[in-house]
N, CA, C and O atoms as CSV, one atom per row, in Angstrom:
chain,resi,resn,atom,element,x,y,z
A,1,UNK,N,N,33.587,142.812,91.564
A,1,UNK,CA,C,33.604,144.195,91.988
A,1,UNK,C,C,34.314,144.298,93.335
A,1,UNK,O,O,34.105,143.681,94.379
A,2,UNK,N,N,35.311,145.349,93.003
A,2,UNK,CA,C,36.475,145.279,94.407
A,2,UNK,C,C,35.802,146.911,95.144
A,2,UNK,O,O,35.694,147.926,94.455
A,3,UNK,N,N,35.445,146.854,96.519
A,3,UNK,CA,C,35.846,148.426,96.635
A,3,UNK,C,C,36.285,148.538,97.956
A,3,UNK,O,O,36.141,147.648,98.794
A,4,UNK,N,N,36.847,149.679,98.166
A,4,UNK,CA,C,37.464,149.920,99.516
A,4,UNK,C,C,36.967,150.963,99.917
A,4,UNK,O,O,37.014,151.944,99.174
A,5,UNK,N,N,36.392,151.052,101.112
A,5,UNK,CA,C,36.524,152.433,102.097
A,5,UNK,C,C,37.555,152.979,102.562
A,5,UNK,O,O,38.248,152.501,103.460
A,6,UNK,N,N,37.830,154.493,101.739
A,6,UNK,CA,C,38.752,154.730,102.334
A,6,UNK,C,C,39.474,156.467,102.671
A,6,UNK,O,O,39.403,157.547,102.083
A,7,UNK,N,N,40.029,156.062,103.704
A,7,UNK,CA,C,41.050,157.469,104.133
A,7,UNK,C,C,42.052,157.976,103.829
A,7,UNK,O,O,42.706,158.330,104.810
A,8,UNK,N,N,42.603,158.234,102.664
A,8,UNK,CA,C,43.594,158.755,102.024
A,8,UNK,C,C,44.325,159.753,102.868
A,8,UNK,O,O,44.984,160.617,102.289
A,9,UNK,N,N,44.279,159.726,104.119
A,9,UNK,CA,C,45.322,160.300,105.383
A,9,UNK,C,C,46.081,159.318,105.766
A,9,UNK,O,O,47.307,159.317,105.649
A,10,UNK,N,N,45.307,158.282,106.323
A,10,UNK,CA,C,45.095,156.937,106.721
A,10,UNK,C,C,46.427,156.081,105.606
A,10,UNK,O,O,46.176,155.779,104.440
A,11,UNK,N,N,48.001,155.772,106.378
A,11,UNK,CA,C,48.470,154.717,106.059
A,11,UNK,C,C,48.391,153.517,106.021
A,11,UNK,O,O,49.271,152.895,105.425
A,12,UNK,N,N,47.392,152.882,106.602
A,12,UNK,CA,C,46.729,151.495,106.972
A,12,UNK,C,C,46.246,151.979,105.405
A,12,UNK,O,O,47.175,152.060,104.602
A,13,UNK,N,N,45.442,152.172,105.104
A,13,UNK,CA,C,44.108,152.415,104.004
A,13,UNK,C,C,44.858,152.786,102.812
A,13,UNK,O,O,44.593,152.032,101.876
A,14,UNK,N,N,45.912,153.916,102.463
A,14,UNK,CA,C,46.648,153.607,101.525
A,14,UNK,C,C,47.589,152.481,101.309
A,14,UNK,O,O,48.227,152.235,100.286
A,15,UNK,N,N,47.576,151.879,102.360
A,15,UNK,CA,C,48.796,150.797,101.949
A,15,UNK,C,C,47.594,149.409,101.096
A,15,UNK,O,O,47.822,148.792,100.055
A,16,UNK,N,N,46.630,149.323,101.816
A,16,UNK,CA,C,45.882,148.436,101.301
A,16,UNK,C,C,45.307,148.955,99.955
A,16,UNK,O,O,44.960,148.076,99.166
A,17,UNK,N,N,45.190,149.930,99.666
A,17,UNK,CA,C,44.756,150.624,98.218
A,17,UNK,C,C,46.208,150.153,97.508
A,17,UNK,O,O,46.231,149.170,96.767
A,18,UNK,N,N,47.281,150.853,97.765
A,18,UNK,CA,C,48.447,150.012,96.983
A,18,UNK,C,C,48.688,148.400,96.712
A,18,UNK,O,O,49.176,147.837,95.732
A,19,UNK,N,N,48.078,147.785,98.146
A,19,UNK,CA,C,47.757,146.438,97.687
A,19,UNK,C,C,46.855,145.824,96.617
A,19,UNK,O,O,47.164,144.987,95.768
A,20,UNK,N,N,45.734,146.384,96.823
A,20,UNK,CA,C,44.726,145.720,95.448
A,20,UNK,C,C,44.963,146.113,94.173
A,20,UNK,O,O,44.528,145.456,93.226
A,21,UNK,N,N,45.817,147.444,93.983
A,21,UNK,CA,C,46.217,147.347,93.023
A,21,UNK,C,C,47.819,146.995,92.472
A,21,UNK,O,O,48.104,147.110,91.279
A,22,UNK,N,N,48.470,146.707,93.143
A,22,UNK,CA,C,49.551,145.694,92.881
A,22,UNK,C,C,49.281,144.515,92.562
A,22,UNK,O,O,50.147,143.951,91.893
A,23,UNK,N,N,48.088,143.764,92.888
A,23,UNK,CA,C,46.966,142.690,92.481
A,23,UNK,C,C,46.530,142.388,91.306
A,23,UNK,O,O,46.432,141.250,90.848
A,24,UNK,N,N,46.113,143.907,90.514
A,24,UNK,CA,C,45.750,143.954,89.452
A,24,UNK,C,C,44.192,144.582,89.479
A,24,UNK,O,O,43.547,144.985,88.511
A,25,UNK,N,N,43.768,144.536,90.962
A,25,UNK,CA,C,42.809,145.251,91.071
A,25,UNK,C,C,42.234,146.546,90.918
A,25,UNK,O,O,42.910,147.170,91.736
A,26,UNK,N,N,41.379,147.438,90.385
A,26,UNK,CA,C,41.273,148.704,90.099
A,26,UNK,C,C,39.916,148.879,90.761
A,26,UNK,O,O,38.922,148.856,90.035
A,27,UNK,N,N,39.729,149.118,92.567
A,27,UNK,CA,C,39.045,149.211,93.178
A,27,UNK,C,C,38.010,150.333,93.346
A,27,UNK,O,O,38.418,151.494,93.365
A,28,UNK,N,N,36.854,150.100,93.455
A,28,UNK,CA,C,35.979,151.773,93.307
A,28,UNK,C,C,36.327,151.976,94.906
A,28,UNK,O,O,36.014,151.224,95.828
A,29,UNK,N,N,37.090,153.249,94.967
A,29,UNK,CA,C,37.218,154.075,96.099
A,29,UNK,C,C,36.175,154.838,96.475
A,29,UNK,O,O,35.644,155.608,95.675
A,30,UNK,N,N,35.734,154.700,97.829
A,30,UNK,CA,C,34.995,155.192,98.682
A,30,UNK,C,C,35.433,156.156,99.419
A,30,UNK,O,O,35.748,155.714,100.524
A,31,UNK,N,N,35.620,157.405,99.312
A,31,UNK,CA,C,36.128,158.550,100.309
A,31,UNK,C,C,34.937,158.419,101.045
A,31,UNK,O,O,33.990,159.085,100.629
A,32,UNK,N,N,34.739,157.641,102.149
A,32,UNK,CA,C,33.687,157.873,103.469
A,32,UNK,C,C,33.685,159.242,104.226
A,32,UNK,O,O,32.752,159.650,104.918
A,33,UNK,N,N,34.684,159.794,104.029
A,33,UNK,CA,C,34.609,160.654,104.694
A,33,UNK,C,C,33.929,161.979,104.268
A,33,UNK,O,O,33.574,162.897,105.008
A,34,UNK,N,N,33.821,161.889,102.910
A,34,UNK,CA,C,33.472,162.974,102.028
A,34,UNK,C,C,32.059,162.948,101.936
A,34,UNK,O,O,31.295,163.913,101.942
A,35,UNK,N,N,31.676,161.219,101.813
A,35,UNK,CA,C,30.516,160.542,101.314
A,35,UNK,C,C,30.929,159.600,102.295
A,35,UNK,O,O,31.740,158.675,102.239
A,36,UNK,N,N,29.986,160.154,103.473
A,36,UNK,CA,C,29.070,159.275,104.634
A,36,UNK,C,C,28.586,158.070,104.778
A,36,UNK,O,O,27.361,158.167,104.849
A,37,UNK,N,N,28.857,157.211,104.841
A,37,UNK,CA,C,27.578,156.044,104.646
A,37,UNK,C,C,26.275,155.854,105.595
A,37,UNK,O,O,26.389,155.920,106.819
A,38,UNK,N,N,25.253,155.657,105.073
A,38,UNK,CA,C,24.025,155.921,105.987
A,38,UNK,C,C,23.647,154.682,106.721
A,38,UNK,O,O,24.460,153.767,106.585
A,39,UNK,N,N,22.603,154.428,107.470
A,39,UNK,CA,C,23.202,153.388,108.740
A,39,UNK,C,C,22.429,151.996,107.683
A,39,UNK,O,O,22.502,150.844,108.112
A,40,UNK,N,N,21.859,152.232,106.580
A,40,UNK,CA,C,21.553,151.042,106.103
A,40,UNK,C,C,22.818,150.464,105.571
A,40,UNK,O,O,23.064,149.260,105.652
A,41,UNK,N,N,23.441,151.142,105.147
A,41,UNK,CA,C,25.145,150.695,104.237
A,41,UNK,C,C,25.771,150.217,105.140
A,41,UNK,O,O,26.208,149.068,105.070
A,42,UNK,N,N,25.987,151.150,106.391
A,42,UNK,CA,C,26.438,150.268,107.364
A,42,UNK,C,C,26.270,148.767,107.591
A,42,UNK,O,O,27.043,147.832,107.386
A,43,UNK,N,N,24.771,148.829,108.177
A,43,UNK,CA,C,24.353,147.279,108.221
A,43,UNK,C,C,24.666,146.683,107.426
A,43,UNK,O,O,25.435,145.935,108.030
A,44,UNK,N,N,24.702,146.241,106.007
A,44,UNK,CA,C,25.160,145.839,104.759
A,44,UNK,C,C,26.725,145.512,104.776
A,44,UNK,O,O,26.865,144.355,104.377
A,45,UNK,N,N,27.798,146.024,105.048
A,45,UNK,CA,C,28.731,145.788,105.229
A,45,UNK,C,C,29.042,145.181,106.373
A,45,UNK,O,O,30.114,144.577,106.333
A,46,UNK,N,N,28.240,145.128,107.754
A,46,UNK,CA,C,28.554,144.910,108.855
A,46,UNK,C,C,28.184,142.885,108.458
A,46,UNK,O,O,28.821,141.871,108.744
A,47,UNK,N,N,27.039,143.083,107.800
A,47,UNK,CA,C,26.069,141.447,107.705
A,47,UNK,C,C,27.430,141.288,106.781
A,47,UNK,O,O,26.988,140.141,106.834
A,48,UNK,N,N,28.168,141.281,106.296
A,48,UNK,CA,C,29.170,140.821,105.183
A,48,UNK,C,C,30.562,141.116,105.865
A,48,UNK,O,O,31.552,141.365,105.177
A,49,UNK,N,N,30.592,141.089,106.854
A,49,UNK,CA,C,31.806,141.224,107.894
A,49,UNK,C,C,32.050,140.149,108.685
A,49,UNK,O,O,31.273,139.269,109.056
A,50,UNK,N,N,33.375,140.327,108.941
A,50,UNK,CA,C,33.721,139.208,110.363
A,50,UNK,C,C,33.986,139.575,111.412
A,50,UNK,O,O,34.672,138.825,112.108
A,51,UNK,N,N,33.436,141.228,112.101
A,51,UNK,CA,C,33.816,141.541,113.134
A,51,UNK,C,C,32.287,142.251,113.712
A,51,UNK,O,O,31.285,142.236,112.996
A,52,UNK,N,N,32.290,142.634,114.587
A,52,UNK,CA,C,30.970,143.348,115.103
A,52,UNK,C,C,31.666,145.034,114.735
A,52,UNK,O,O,32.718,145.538,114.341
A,53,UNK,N,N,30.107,145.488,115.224
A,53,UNK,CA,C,30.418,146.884,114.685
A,53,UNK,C,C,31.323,147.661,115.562
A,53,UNK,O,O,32.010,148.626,115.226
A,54,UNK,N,N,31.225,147.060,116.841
A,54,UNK,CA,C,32.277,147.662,118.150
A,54,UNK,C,C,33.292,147.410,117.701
A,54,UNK,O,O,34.219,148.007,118.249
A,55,UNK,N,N,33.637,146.579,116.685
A,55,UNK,CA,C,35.267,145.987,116.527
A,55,UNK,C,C,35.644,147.345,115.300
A,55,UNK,O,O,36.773,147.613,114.889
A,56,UNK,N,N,34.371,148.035,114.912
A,56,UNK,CA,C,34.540,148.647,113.964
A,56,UNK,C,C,34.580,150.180,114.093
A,56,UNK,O,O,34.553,150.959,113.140
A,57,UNK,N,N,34.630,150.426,115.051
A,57,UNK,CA,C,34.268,151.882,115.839
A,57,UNK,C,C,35.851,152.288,116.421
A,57,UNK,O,O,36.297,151.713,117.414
A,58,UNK,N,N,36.649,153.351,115.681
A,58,UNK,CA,C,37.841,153.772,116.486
A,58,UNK,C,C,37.248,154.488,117.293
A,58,UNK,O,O,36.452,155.385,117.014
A,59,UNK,N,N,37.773,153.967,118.893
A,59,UNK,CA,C,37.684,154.342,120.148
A,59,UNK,C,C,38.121,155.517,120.257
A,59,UNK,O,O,37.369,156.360,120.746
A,60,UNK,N,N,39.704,155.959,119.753
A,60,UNK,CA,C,40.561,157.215,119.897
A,60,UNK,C,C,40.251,158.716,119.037
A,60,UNK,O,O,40.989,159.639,118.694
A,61,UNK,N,N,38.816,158.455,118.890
A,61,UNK,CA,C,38.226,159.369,118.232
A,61,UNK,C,C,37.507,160.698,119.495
A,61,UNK,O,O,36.810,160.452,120.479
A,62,UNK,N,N,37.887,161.782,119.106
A,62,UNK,CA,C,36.858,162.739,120.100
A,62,UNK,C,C,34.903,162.194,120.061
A,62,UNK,O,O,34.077,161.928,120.934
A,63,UNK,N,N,34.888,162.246,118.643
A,63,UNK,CA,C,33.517,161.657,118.945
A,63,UNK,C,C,32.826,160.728,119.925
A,63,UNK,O,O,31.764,160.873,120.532
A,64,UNK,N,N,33.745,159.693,119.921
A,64,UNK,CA,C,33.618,158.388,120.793
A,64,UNK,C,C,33.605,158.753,122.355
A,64,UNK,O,O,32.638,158.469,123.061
A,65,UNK,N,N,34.800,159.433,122.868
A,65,UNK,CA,C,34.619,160.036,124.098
A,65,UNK,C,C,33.289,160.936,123.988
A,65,UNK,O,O,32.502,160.461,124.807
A,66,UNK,N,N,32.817,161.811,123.462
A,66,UNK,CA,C,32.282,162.902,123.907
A,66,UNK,C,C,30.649,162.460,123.843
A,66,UNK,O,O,29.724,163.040,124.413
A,67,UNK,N,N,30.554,161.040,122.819
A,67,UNK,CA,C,29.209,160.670,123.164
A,67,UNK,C,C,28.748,159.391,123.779
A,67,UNK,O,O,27.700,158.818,123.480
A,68,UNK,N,N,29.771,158.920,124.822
A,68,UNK,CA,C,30.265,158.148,125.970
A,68,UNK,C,C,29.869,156.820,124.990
A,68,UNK,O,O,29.075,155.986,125.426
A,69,UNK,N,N,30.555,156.649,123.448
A,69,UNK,CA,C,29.692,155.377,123.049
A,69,UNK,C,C,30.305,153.919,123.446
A,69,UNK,O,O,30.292,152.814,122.904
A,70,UNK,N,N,30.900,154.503,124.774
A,70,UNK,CA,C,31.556,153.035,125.347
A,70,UNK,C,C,30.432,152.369,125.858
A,70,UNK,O,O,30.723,151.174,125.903
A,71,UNK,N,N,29.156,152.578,126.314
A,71,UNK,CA,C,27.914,151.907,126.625
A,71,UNK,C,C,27.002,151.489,125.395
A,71,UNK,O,O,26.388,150.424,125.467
A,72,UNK,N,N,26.882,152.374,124.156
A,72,UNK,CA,C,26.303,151.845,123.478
A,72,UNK,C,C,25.976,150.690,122.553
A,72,UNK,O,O,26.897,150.085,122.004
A,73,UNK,N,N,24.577,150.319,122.333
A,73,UNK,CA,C,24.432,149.294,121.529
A,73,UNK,C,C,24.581,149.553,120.156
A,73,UNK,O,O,24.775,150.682,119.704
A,74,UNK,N,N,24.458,148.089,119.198
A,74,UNK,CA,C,24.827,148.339,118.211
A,74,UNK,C,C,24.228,149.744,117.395
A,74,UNK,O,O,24.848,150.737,117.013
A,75,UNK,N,N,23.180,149.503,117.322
A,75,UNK,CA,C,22.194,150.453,116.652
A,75,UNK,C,C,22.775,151.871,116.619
A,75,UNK,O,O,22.958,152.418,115.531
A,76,UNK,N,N,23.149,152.651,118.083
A,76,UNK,CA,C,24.084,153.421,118.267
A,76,UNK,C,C,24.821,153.891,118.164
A,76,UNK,O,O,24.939,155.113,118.250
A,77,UNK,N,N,25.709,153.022,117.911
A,77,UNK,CA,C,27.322,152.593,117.433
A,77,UNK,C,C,26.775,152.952,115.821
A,77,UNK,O,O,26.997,154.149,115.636
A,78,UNK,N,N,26.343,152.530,114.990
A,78,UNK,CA,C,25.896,152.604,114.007
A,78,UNK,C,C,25.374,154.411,113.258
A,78,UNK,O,O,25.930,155.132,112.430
A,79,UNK,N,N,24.395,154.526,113.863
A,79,UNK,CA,C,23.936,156.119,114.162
A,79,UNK,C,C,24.968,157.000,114.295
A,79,UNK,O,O,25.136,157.976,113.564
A,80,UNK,N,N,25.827,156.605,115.425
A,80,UNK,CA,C,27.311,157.498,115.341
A,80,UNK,C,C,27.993,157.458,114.044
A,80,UNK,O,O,28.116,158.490,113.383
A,81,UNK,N,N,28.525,156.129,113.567
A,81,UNK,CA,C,29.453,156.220,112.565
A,81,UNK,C,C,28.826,157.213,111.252
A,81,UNK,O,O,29.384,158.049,110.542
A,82,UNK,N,N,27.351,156.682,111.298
A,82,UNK,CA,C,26.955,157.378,110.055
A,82,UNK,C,C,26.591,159.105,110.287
A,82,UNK,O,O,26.379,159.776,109.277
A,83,UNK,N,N,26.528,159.843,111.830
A,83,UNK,CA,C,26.838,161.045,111.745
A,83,UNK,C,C,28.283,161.286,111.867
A,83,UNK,O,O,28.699,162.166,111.114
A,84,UNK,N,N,29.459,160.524,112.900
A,84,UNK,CA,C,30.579,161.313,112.440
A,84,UNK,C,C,31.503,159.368,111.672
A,84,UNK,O,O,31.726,158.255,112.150
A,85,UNK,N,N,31.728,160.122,110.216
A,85,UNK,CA,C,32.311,158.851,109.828
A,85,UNK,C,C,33.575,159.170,110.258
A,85,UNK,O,O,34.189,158.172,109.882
A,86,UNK,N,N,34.241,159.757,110.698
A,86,UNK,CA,C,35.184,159.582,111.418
A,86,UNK,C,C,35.585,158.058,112.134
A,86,UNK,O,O,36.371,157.160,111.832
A,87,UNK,N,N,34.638,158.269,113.207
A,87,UNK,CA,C,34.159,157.095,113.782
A,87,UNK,C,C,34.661,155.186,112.752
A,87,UNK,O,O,35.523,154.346,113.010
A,88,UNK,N,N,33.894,155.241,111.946
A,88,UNK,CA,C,34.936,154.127,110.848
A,88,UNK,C,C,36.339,153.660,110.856
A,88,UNK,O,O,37.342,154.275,110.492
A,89,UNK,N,N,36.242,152.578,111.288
A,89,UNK,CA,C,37.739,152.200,110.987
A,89,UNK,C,C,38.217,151.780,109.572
A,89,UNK,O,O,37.732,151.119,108.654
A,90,UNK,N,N,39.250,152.376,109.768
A,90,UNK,CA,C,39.631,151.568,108.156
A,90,UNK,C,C,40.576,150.991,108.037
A,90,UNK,O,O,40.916,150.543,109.132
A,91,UNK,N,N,41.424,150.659,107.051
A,91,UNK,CA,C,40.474,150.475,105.412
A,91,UNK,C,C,39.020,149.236,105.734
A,91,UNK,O,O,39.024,148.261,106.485
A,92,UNK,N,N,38.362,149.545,105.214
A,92,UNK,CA,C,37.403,148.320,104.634
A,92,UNK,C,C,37.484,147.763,103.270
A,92,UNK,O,O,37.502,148.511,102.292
A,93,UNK,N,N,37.536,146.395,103.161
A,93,UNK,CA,C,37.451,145.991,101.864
A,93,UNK,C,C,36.304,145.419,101.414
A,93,UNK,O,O,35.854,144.786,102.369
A,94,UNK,N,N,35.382,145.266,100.202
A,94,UNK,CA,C,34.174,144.550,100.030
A,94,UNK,C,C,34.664,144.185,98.640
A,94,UNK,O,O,34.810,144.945,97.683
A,95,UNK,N,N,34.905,142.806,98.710
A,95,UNK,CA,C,34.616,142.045,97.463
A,95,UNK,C,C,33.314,141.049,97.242
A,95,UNK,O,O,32.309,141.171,97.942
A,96,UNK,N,N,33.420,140.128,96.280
A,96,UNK,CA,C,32.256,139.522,96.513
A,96,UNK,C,C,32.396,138.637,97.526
A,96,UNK,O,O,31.264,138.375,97.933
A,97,UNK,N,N,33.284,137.997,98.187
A,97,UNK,CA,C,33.543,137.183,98.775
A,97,UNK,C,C,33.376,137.859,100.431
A,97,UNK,O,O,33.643,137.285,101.487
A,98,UNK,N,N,32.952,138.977,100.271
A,98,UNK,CA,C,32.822,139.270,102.176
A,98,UNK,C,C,33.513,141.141,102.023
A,98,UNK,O,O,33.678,141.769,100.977
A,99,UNK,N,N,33.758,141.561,103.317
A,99,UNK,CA,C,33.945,142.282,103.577
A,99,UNK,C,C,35.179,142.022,104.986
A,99,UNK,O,O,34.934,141.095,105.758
A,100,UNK,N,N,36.206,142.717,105.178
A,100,UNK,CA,C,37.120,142.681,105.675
A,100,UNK,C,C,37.820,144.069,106.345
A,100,UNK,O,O,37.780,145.168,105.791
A,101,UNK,N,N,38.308,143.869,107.322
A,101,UNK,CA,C,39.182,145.401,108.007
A,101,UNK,C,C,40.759,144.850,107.731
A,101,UNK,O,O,41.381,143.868,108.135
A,102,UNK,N,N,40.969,145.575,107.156
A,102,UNK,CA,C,42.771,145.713,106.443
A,102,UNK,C,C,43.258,146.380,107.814
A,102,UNK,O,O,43.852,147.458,107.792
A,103,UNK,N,N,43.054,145.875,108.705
A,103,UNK,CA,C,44.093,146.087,109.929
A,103,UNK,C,C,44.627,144.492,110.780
A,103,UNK,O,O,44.012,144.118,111.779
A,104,UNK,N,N,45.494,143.902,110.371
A,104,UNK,CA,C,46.417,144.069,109.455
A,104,UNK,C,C,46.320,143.857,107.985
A,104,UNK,O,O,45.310,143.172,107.817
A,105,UNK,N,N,46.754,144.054,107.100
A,105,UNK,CA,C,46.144,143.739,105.760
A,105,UNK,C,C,46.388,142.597,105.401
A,105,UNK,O,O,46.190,142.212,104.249
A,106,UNK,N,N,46.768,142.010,106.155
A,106,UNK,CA,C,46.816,140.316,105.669
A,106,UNK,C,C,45.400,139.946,105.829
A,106,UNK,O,O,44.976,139.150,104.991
A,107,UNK,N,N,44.621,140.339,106.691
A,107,UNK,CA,C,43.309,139.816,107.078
A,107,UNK,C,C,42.449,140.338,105.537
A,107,UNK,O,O,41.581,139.494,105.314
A,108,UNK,N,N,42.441,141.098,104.789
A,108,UNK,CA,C,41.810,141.192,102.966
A,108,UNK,C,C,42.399,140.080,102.585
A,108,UNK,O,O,41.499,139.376,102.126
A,109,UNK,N,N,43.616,139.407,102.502
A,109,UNK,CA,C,44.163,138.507,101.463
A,109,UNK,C,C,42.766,137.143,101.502
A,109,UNK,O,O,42.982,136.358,100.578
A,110,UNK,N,N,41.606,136.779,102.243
A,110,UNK,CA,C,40.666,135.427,102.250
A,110,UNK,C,C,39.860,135.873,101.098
A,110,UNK,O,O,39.283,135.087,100.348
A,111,UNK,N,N,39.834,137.226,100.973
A,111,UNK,CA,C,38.555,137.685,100.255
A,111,UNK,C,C,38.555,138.336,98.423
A,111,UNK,O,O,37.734,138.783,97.622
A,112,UNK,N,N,40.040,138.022,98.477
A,112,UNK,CA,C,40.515,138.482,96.987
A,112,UNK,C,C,40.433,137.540,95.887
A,112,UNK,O,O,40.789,137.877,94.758
């Protein structure tokens, strides 16, 4: 089971959607943005990650400024993403093999 989080604005996130399926992959798409993830999903993807959740939080977001989450802890960081998913970086990939940030998308190719 392949799926991606993703932002269909987002050229990072379509390019990696064009990747898995140039693969042969037919990934269940996640519009996060539409459909939120709640802070347990979070955690879940974060424990199946190779980055912390700060690595996972776009900074250049109004949200981020306006709720100074440059001090916050994880938990926080977390709470935010799951009220503004904005906040999410993407793409995310979750196969069985882990979970990955397709920035650059070479970093999905360990987990396919």
């Amino acid at each position: 089971m392949t799926k991606i989080y993703h932002n269909p604005r987002c050229s990072k996130s379509r390019a990696a959607l064009a990747y898995l399926q140039e693969q042969g992959l037919e990934p269940e798409v996640i519009e996060y943005l539409k459909t939120p993830l709640s802070v347990e999903q979070l955690n879940a993807l974060v424990a199946q990650c190779d980055l912390s959740v700060r690595e996972l939080v776009r900074t250049n977001e109004a949200p981020y400024t306006d709720l100074q989450l440059d001090q916050a802890d994880e938990q926080q960081l977390l709470e935010a993403i799951a009220e503004h998913p904005i906040l999410l970086n993407r793409p995310l990939v979750q196969t069985k093999k882990g979970v990955r940030l397709g920035r650059p998308l070479e970093a999905i190719y360990d987990i396919l």
